[in-house]
TIPABA-660436 format. One line per field, with one value per residue (C-alpha): z, x negated, y; residue number from 1. Coordinates in nm, 2 decimals, always signed. Layout:
! residues N
z <- [Z | ...]
x <- [X | ...]
y <- [Y | ...]
num <- [NUM | ...]
***
This chain:
! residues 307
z <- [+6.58 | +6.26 | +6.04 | +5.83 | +5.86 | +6.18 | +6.19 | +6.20 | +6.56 | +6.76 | +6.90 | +7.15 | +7.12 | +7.42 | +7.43 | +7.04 | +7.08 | +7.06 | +6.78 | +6.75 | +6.81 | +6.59 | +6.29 | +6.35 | +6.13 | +5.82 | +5.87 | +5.64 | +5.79 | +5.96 | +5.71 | +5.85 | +6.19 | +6.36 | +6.56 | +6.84 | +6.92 | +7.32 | +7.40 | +7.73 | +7.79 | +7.67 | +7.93 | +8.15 | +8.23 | +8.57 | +8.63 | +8.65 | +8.69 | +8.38 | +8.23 | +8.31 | +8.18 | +7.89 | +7.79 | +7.95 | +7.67 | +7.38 | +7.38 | +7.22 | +7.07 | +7.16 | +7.37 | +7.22 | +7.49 | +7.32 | +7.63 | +7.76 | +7.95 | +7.74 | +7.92 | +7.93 | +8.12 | +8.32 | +8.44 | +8.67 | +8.86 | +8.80 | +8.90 | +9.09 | +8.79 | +8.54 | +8.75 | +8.77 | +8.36 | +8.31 | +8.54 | +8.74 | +8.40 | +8.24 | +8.51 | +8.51 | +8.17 | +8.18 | +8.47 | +8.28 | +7.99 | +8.19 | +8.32 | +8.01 | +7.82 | +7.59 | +7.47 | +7.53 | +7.33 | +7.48 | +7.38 | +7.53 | +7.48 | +7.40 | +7.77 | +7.97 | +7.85 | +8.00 | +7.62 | +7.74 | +7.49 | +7.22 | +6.93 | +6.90 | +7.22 | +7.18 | +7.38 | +7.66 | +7.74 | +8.11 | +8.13 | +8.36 | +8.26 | +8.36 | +8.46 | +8.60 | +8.24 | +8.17 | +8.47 | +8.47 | +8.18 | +8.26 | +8.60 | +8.30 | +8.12 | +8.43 | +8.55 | +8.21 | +8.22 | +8.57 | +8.51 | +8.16 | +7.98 | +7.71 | +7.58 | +7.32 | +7.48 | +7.14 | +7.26 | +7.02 | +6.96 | +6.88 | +6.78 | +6.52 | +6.30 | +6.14 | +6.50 | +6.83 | +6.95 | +6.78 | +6.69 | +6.35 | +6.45 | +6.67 | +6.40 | +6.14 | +6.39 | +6.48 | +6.09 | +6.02 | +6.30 | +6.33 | +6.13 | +6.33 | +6.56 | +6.79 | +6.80 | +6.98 | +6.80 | +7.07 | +7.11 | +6.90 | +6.85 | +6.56 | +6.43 | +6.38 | +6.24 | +6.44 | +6.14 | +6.08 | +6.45 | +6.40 | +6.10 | +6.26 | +6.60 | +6.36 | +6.20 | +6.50 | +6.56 | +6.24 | +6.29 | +6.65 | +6.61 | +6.23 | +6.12 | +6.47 | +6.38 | +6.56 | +6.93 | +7.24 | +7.42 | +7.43 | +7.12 | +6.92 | +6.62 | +6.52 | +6.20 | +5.99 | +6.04 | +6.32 | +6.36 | +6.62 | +6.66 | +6.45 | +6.14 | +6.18 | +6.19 | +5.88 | +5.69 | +5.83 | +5.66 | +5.33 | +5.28 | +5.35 | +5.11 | +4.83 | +4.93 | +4.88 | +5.22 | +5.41 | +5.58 | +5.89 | +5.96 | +6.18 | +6.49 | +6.60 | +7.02 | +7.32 | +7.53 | +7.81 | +7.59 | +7.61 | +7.97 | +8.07 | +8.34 | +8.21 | +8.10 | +7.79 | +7.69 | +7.41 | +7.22 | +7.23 | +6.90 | +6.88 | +6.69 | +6.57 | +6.38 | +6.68 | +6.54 | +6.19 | +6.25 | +6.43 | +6.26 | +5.92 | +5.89 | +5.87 | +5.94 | +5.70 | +5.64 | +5.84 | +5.59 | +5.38 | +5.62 | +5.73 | +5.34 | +5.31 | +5.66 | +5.53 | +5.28 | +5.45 | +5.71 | +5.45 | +5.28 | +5.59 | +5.69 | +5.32 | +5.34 | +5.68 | +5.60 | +5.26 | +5.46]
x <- [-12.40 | -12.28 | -11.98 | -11.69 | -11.52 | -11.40 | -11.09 | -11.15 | -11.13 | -11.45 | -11.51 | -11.81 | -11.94 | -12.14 | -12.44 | -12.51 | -12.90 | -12.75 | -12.70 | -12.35 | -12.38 | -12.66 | -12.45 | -12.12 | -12.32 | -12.32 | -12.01 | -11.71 | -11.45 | -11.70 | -11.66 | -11.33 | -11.44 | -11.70 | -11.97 | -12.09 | -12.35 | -12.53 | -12.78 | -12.87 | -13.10 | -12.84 | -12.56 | -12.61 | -12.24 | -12.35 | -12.35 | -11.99 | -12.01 | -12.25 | -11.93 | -11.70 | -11.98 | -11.93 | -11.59 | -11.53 | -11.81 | -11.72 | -11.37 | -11.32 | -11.00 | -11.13 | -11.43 | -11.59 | -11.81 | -12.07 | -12.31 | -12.35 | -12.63 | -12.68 | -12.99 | -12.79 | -13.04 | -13.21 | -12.87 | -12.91 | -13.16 | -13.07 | -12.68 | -12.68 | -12.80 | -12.58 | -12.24 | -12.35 | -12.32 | -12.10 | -11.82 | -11.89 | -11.98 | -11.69 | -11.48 | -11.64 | -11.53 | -11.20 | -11.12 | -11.31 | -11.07 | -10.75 | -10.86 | -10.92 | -10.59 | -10.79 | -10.80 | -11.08 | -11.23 | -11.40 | -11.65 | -11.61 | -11.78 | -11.68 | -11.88 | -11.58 | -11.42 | -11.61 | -11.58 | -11.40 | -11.14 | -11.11 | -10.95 | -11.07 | -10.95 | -10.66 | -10.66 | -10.43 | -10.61 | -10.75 | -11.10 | -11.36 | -11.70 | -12.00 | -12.27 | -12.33 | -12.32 | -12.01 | -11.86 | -11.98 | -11.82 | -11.45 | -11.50 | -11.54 | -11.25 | -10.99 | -11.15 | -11.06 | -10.74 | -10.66 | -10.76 | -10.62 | -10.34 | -10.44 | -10.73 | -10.83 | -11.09 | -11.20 | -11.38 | -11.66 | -11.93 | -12.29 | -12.40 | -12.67 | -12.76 | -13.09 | -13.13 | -13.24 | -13.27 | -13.07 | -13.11 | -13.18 | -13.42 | -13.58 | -13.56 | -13.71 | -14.04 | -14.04 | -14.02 | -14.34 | -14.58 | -14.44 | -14.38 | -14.11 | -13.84 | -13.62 | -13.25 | -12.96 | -12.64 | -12.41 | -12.28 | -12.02 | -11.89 | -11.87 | -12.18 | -12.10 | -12.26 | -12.28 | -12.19 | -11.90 | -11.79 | -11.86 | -11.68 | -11.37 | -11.33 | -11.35 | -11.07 | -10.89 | -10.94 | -10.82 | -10.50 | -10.44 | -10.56 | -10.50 | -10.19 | -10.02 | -10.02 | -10.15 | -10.15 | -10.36 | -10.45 | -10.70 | -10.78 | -11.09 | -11.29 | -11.54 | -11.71 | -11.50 | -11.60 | -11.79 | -12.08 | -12.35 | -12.72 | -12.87 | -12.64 | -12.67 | -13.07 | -13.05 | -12.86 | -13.10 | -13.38 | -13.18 | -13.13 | -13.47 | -13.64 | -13.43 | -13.58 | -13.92 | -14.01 | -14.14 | -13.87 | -13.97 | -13.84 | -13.56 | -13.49 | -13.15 | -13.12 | -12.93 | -12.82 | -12.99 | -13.33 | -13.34 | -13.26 | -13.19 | -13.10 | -12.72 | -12.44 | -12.31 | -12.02 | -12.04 | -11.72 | -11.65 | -11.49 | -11.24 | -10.87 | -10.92 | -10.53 | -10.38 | -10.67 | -10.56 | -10.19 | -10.16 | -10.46 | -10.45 | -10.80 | -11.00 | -11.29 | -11.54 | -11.70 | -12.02 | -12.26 | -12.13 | -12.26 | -12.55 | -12.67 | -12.66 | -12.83 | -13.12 | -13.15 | -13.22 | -13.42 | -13.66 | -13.68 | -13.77 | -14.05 | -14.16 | -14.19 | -14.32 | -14.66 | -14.69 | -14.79]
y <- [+7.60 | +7.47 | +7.49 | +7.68 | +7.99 | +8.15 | +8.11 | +7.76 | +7.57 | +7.48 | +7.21 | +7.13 | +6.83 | +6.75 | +6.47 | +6.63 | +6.50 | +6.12 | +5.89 | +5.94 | +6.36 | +6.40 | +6.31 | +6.55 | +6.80 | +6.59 | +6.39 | +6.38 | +6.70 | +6.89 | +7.20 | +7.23 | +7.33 | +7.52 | +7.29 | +7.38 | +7.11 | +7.07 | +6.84 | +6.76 | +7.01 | +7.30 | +7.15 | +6.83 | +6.70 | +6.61 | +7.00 | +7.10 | +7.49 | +7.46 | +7.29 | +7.54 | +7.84 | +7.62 | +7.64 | +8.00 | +8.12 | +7.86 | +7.86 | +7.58 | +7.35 | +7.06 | +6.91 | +6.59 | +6.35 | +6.24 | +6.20 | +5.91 | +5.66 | +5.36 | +5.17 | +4.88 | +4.68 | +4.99 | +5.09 | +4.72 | +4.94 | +5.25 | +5.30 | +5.61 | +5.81 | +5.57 | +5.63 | +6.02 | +6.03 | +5.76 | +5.89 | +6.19 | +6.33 | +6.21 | +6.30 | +6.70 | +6.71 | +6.58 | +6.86 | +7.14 | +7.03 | +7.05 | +7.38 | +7.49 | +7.33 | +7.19 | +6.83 | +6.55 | +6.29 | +6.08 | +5.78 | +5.45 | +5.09 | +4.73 | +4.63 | +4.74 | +4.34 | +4.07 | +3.85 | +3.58 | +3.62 | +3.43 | +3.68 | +4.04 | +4.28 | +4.53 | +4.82 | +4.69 | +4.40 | +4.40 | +4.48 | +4.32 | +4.49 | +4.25 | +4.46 | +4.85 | +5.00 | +4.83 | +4.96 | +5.30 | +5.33 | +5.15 | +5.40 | +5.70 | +5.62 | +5.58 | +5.96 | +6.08 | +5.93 | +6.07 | +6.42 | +6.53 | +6.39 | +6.47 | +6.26 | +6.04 | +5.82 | +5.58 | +5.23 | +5.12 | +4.86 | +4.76 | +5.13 | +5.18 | +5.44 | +5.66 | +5.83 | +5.69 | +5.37 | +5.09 | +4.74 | +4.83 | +5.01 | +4.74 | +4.50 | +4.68 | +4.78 | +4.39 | +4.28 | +4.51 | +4.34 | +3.98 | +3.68 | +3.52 | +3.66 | +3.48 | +3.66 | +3.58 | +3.42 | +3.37 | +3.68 | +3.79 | +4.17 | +4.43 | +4.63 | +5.02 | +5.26 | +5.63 | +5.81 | +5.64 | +5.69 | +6.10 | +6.10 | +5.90 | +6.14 | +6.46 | +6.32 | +6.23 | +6.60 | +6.69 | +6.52 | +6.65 | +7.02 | +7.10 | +6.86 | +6.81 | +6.43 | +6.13 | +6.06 | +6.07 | +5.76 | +5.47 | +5.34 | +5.06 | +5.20 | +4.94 | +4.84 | +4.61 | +4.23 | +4.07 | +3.87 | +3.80 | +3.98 | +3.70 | +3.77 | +4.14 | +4.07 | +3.85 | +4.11 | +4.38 | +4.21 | +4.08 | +4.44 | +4.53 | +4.29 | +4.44 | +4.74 | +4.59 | +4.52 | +4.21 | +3.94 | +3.73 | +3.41 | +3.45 | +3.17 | +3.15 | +3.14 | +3.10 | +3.41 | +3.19 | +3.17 | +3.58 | +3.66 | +4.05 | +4.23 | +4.29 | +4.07 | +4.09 | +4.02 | +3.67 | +3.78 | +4.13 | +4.22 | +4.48 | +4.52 | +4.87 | +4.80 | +5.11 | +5.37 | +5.29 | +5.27 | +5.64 | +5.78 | +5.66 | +5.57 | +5.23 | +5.15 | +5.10 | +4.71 | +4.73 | +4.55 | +4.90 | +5.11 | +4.92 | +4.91 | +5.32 | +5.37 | +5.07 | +5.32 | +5.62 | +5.48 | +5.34 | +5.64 | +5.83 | +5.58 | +5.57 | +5.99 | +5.97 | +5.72 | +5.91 | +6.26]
num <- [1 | 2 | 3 | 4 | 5 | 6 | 7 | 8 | 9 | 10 | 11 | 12 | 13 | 14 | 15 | 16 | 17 | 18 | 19 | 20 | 21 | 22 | 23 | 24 | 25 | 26 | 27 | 28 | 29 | 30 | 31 | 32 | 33 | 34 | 35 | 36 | 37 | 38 | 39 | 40 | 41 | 42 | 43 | 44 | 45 | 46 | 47 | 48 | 49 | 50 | 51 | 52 | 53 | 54 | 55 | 56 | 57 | 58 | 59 | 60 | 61 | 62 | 63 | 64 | 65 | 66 | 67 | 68 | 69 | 70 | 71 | 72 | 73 | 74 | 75 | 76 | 77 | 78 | 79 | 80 | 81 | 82 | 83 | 84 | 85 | 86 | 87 | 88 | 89 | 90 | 91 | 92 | 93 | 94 | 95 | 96 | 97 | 98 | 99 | 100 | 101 | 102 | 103 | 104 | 105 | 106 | 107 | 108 | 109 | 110 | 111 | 112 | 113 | 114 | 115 | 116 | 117 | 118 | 119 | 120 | 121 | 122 | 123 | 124 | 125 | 126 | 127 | 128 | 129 | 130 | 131 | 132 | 133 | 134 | 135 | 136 | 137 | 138 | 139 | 140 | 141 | 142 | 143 | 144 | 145 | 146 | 147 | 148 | 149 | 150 | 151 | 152 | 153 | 154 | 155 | 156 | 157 | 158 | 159 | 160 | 161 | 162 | 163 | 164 | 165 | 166 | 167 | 168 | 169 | 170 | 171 | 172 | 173 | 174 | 175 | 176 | 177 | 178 | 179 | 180 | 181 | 182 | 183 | 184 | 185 | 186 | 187 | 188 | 189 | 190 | 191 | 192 | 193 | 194 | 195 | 196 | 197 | 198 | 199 | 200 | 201 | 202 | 203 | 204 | 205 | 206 | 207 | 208 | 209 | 210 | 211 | 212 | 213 | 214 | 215 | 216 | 217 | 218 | 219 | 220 | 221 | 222 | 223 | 224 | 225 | 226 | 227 | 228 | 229 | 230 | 231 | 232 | 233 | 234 | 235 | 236 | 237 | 238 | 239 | 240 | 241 | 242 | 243 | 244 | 245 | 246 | 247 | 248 | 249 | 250 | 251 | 252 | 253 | 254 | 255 | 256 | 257 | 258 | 259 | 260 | 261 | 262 | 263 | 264 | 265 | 266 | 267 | 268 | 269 | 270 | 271 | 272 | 273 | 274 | 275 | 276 | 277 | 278 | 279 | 280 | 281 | 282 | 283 | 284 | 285 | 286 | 287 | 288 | 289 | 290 | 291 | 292 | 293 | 294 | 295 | 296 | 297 | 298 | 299 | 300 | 301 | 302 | 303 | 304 | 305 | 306 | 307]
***
């Protein structure tokens, strides 16, 4: 457990082992409330009576969902245990939390749309996820929805960050052992960094709990500006040569040169305008973010083959 002084609220943000949990601790706000951070292994949302042990001994003001499964392409094969998180989870939470009287937010994904729009999605448009993930997760935010009004369930995209697995990441490990690397640039969607997405539901929770302002409700938080996997891998390496390190050639290809288990959605960029209309907050640019995280993760590879 991590944060300020007593008096201020708690909130319990479950799935804390994650990329986007792992970085509540040093995210902007979180001195103004007291953290209280579970992994799986400390509460597994498929459990409900471990939920409800939960709240009864936390006591917080707010639950955050953090926990989710993300095997995109495992979940093809794997949807009993992906519908079990994705949903039943979700839904355990959402009836611990009206229980409780506490509110819910709740962490959604870009896969619920199917990407056949051509402008950026807005939280009203009908969804039509393509694959199990996508639909585990669209089946998550209708049990939320059903079981405590009041929720804030925030839809994001193309996740990366210092912690866990993330394109970034895979990049970076693919940059150091081959020359040429064939990336896909025919999907479209909005690269966003987990920090950022911390930072932006403790100040949803700032608003709600401490200020009484905002709203509950659906609502897009996404890294400012889109572009496709191959120009988030060419900016991934730009940023890595300034950094001194090695750039592969980089070979633009087809969705259908890469096939996977899962759809994806091609186009799946979000209108985050709602967030930063009732929460007064914008997303940062993601080439910002992306540069800082380059930074760090370079630094902790640099540290890590020096001892």
């Amino acid at each position: 457990m991590t944060g300020g002084k007593a008096t201020h609220p708690t909130l319990l943000v479950v799935g804390a082992g994650g990329q986007i949990g792992r970085e509540f601790p040093r995210a902007p706000g979180a001195s103004r409330f007291v953290l209280s951070l579970l992994d799986r292994r400390a509460l597994d949302i498929r459990e409900q009576n471990a939920i409800a042990a939960a709240l009864e001994r936390i006591r917080p003001a707010a639950v955050i969902n953090a926990a989710a499964y993300t095997a995109v392409d495992r979940a093809e094969a794997d949807e009993v245990t992906c519908f079990a998180v994705n949903r039943d989870g979700a839904r355990n939470l959402a009836l611990a939390c009206a229980a409780f009287g506490v509110p819910l937010i709740h962490i959604s994904t870009d896969y619920v749309f199917d990407g056949r729009k051509l402008g950026a999605y807005v939280e009203d448009d009908p969804i039509a996820p393509l694959g199990i993930y996508g639909r585990s997760k669209a089946e998550g935010e209708m049990a939320v929805r059903a079981e405590v009004p009041q929720h804030v369930i925030l839809r994001t995209a193309w996740i990366f960050g210092v912690h866990g697995k993330n394109f970034v990441k895979t990049m970076l490990h693919l940059g150091a052992e081959h020359n040429v690397i064939r990336v896909v640039d025919d999907q479209r969607g909005c690269p966003t960094a987990a920090g950022d997405i911390a930072a932006a539901i403790l100040h949803i929770a700032r608003r709600l709990l401490l200020e009484g302002t905002g709203s509950y409700g659906t609502f897009h938080f996404a890294g400012q500006g889109a572009t496709t996997w191959f120009g988030f891998a060419e900016a991934i390496f730009d940023l890595a040569a300034r950094f001194g390190q090695s750039k592969p050639k980089l070979v633009p290809i087809l969705t259908s040169d890469y096939p996977t288990p899962a759809r994806r959605p091609s186009h799946s960029v979000l209108d985050c305008a709602a967030f930063t209309t009732t929460f007064g907050l914008s997303p940062p640019l993601w080439r910002d973010s992306l540069e800082a995280i380059m930074g760090e993760l370079i630094s902790m590879n640099e540290a890590a083959r020096a001892r």
